[in-house]
C-alpha positions as CSV (number, residue, x, y, z in Angstrom):
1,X,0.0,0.0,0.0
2,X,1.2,3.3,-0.5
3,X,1.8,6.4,1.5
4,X,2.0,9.8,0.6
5,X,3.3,11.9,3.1
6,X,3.2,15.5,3.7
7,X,6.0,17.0,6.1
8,X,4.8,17.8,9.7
9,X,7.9,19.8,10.4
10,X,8.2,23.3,9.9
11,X,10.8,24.6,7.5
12,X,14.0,25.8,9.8
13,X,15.1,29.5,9.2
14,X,18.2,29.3,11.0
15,X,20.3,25.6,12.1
16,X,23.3,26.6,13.9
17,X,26.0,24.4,13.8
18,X,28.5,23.8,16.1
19,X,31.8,21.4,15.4
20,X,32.0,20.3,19.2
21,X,35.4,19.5,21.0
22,X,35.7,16.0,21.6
23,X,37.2,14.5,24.6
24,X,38.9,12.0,23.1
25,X,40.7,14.6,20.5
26,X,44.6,14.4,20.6
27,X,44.9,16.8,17.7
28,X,46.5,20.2,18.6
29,X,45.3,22.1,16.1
30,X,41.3,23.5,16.4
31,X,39.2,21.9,13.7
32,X,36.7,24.8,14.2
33,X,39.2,26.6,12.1
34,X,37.7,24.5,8.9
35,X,34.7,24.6,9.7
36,X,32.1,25.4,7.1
37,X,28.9,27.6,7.4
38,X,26.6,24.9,5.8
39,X,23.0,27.0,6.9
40,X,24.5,29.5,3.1
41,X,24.4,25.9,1.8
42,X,20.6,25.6,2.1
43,X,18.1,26.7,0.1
44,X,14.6,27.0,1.6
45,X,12.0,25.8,-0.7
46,X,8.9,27.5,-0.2
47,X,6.6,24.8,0.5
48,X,7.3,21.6,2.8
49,X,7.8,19.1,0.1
50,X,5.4,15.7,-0.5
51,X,7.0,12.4,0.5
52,X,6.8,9.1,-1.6
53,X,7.3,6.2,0.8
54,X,5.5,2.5,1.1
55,X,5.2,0.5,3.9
56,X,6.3,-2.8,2.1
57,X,9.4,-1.5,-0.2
58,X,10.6,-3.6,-3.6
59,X,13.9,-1.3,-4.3
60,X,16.3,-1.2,-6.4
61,X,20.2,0.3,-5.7
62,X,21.8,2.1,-8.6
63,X,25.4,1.5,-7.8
64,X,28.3,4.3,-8.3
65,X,29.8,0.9,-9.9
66,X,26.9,1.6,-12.8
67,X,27.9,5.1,-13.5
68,X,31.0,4.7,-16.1
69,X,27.9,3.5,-18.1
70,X,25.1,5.4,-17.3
71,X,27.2,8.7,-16.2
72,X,30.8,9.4,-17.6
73,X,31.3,11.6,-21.0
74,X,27.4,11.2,-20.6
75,X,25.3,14.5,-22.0
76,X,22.5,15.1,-19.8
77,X,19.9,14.5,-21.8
78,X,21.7,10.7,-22.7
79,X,22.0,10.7,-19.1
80,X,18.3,11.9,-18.1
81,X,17.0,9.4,-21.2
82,X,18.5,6.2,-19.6
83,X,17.2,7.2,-16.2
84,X,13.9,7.7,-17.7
85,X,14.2,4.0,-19.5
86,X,15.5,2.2,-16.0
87,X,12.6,3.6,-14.0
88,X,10.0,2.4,-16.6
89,X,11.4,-0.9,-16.4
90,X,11.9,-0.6,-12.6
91,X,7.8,0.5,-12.3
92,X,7.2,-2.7,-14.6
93,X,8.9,-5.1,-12.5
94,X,6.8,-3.6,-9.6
95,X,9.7,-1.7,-8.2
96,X,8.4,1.3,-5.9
97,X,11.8,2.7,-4.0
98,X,15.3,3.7,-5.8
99,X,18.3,3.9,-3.7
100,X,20.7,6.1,-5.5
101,X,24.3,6.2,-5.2
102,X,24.8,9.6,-4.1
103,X,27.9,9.8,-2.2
104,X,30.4,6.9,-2.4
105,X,33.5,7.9,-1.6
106,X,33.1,11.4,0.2
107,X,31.7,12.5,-3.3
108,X,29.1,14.0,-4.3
109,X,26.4,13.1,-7.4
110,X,24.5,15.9,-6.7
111,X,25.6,19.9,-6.0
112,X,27.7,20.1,-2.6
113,X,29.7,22.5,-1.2
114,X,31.0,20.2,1.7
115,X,32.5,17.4,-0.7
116,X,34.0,17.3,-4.6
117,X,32.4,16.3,-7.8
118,X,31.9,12.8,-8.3
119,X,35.1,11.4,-10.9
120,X,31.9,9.9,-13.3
121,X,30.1,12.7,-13.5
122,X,32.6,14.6,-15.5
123,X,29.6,16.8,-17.0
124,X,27.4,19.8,-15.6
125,X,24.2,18.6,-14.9
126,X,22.7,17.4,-11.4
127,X,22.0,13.6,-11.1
128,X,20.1,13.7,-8.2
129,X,17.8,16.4,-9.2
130,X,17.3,14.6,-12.4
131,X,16.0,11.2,-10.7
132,X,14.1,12.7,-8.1
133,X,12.1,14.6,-10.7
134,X,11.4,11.5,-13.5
135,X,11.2,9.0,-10.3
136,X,8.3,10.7,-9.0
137,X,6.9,11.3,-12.3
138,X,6.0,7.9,-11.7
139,X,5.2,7.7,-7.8
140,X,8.6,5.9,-6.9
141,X,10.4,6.8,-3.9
142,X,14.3,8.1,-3.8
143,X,16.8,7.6,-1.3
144,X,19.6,9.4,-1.3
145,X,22.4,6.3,-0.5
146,X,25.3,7.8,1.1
147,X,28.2,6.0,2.6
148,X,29.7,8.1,5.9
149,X,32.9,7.0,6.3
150,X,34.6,5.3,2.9
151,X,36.5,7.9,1.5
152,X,39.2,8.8,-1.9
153,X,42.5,6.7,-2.0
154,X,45.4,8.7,-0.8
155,X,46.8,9.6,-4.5
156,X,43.0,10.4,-5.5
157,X,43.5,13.2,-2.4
158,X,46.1,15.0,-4.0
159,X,43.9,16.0,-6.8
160,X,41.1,17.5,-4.3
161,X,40.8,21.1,-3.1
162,X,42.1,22.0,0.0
163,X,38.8,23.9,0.4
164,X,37.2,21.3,1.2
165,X,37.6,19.8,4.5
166,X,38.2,16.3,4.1
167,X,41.2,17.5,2.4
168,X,42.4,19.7,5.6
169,X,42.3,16.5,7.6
170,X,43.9,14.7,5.0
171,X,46.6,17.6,5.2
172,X,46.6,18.2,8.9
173,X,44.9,15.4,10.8
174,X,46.0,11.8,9.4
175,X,45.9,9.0,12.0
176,X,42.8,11.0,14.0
177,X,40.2,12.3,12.0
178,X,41.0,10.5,8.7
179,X,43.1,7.6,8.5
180,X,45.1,5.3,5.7
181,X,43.5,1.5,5.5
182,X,45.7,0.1,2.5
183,X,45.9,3.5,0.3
184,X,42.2,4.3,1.1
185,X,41.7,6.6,3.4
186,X,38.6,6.4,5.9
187,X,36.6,8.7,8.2
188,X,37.0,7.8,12.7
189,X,34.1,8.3,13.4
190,X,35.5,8.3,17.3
191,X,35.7,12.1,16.8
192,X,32.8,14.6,17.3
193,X,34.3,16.8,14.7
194,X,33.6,13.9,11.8
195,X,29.7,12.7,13.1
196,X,29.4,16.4,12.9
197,X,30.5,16.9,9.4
198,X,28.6,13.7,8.0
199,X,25.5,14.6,9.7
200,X,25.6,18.2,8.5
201,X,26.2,16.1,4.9
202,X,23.2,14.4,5.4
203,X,21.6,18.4,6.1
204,X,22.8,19.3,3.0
205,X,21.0,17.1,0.9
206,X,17.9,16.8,2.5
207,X,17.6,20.6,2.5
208,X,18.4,21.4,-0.8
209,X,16.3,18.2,-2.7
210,X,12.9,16.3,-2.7
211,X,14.6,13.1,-1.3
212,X,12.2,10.7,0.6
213,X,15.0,8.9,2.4
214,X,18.4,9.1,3.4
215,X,20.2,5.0,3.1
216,X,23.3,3.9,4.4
217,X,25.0,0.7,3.6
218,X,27.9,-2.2,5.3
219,X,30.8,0.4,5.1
220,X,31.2,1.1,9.1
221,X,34.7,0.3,10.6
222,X,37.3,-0.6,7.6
223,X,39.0,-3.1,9.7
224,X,39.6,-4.8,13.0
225,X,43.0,-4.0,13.4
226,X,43.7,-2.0,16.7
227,X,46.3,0.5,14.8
228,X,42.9,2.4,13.0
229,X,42.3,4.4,16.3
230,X,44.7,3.3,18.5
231,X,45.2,7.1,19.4
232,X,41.4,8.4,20.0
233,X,40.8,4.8,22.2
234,X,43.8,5.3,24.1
235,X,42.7,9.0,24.6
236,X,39.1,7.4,25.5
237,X,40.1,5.9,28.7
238,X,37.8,2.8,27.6
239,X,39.3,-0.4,28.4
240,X,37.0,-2.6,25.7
241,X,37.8,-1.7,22.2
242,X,35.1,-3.4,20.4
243,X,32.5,-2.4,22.4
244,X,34.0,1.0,22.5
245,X,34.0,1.2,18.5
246,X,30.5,0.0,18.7
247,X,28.8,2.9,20.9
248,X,31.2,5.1,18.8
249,X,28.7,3.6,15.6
250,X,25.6,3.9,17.7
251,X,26.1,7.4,18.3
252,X,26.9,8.2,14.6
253,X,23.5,6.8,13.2
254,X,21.6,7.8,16.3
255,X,23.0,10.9,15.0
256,X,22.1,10.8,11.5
257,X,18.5,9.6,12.2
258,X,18.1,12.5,15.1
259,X,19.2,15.3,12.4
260,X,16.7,13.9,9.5
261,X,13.9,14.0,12.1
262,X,14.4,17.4,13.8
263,X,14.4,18.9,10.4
264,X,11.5,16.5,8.5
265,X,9.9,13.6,10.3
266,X,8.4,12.1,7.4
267,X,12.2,11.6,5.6
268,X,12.8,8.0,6.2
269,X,16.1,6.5,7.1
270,X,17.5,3.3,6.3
271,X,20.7,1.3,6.9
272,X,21.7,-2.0,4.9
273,X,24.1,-4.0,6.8
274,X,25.8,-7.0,6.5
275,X,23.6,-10.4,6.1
276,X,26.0,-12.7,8.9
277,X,25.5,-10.8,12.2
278,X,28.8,-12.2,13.3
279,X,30.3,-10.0,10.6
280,X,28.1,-6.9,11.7
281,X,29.9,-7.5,15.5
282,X,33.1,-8.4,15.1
283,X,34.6,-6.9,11.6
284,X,32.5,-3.4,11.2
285,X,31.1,-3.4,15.0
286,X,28.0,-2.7,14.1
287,X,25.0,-2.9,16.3
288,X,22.4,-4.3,14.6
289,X,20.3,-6.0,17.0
290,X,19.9,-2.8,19.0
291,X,18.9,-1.1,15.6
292,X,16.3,-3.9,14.8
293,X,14.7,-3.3,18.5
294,X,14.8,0.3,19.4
295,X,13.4,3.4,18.3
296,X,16.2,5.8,17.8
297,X,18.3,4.8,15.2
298,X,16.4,4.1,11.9
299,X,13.3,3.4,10.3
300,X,14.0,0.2,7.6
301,X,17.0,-2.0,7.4
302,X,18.1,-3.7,4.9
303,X,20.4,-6.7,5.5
304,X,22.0,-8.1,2.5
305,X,21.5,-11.1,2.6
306,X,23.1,-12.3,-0.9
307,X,22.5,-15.9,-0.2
308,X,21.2,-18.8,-1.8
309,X,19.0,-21.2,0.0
310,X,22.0,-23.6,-0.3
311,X,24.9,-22.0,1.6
312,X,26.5,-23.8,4.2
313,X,27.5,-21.1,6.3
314,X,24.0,-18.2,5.8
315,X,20.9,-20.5,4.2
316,X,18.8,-18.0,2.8
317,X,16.3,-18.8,4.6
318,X,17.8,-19.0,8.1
319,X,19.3,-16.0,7.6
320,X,15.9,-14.5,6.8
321,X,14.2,-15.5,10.8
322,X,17.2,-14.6,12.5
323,X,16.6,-10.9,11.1
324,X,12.6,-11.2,10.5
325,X,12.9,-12.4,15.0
326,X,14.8,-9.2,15.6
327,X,12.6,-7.0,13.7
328,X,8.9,-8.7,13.8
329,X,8.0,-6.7,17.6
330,X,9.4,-3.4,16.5
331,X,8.5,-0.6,14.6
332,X,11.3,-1.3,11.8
333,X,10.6,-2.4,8.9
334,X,12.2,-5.2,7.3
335,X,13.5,-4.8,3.5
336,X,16.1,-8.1,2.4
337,X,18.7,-7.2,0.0
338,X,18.7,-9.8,-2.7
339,X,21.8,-10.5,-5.2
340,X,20.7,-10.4,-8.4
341,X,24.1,-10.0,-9.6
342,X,25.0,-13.8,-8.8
343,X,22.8,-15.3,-11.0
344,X,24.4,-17.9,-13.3
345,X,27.3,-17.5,-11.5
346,X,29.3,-19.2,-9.2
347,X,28.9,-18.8,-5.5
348,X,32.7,-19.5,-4.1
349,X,32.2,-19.0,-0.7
350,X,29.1,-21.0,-0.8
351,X,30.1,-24.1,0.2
352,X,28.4,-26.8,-1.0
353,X,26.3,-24.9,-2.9
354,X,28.2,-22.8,-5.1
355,X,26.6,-23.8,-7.9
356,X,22.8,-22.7,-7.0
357,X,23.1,-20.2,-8.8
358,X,24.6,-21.7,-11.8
359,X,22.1,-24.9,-11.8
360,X,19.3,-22.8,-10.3
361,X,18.1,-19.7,-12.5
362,X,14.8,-18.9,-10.4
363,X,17.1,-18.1,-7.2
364,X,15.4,-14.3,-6.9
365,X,11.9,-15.5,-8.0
366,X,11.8,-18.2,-5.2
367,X,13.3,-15.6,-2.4
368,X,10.6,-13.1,-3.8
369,X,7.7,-15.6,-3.2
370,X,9.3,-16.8,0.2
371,X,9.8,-13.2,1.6
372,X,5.9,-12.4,0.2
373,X,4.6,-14.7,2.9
374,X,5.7,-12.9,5.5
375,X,3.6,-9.1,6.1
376,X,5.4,-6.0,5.8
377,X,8.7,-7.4,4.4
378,X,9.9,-6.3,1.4
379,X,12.9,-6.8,-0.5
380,X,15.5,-4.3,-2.6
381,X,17.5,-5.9,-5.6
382,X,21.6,-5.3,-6.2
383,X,22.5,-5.9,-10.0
């Protein structure tokens, strides 16, 4: 069934931002001195806009990993025409919620003055505006799919402005605020400074376009290894670093979802984590069981669970009751992310099943019709 929505939250004049000094901040230098005044950012449309959401979603992602196609050396209107094309098909195969790649790697695929021009979109037009406008030509909901923390590779770095503040910390504050995982650097979000910069990214999209919901994916914590913020958690005076790095990724999405609904309640937020919950604890520390069971943190999740019902380690449909039990006495709502992008190929870490999805070509249909027998779950495709 479908919802529209109109926004019971007043349009702010004025949002002060403040960069906060953490106490777990070893740098010497005041970050406040790159701070940006994002509220010039905003531009206050004169109505509260109309949201497009559905209480069972069938979504679709449109991957950064899509765009040398779809994007680069792209005109707008061969741009616009292909996005016009994908969301006919998408509203043919009963498809009702994009999640669009919007920032990837502290990107943008949309107008930002917080972070640099996408490397596909090499031409002056606006993505996002463009989707937003022919999705909803056709009632389908956009989330704006951002990922927080992932950010360029160090040589990608030297190309970016040092107007921009990701670059000052790549400059000033490496090892605290930004930090090297094998050539890629990546947000700490153990830092007030950072939640505060991503949420006011989140601010500056949801103020400036139509978007029905923000969507974060699996890219929390980069790795495991102590070294990443061996600095901040030594500064912490916490004595369990995994639990530590955990309320670090509860505070950053409590965050994020606080900031969407002080400024529009009826913006949705989502966050796609990892199918294998031991993979959500122990490699990206994130909490999902506390986002499945309290208010607080988001409104959908959307575990990708890019299994066949073969696997040996995540059967399908295990996988599926251990999230649908965390979910099924809360307000969340339950989307699973399905792999379309296996199909008729092998599934290596599979087991003995790794060749389902060679032998088996109705993998998606079958999860489709199992998920449909369960109310209010709903599922979002990955090509």
């Amino acid at each position: 069934m479908r919802i529209f929505k109109l926004s019971g939250i007043a349009i702010m004049l004025m949002f002060l931002v403040s960069c906060g000094n953490s106490e777990n901040n070893s740098c010497q230098s005041s970050p406040e001195l790159y701070h940006q005044d994002i509220e010039q950012l905003y531009i206050t449309p004169e109505k509260a806009p109309e949201h497009i959401n559905y209480n069972v979603q069938h979504a679709r992602w449109i991957s950064y990993l899509e765009y040398s196609d779809i994007m680069l050396n792209k005109s707008e209107k061969e741009f616009t025409d292909y996005i016009i094309k994908m969301l006919e098909n998408a509203k043919s195969d009963d498809i009702n919620t994009i999640y669009f790649h919007s920032r990837a790697f502290g990107d943008s695929y949309y107008k930002s003055e917080l972070f640099p021009q996408g490397t596909f979109l090499n031409q002056n037009y606006d993505p996002l505006k463009i989707i937003i406008t022919e999705a909803h030509k056709l009632d389908i909901s956009v989330h704006a799919w951002v990922n927080p923390l992932r950010c360029q590779t160090a040589e990608e770095f030297v190309t970016i402005s040092d107007d921009f503040t990701t670059k000052k910390w790549f400059n000033e504050f490496q090892g605290t605020y930004i930090c090297n995982v094998d050539g890629r650097m990546w947000l700490n979000p153990a830092y007030d400074e950072v939640t505060d910069f991503i949420s006011d990214g989140i601010l500056e999209i949801i103020r400036n376009y139509d978007v029905d919901g923000i969507h974060i994916d699996d890219y929390f914590y980069p790795s495991a290894d102590e070294n990443f913020d061996k600095s901040a958690f030594s500064d912490s005076g916490q004595d369990n670093l995994n639990q530590w790095r955990i309320d670090n990724i509860n505070r950053l999405v409590s965050e994020i979802y606080s900031e969407i609904k002080n400024y529009d309640d009826d913006i949705l937020f989502g966050i796609s984590p990892q199918g294998n919950i031991d993979i959500d604890y122990n490699s990206q520390f994130a909490d999902v069981k506390t986002w499945c069971s309290n208010s607080g943190y988001c409104d959908y999740i959307v575990p990708q669970i890019y299994f066949g019902f073969k696997n040996d380690i995540c059967p399908f449909e295990q996988t599926f009751q251990q999230w649908y039990d965390m979910t099924k006495n809360s307000d969340i709502s339950l989307v699973i992310g399905l792999a379309v992008y296996k199909e008729g190929k092998e599934d290596k870490w599979a087991g003995s099943g790794k060749n389902e999805w060679i032998e088996d070509s109705d993998v998606i249909q079958k999860q489709k019709d199992f998920i449909a027998e369960y109310e209010n779950t709903g599922y979002s495709l990955y090509y």
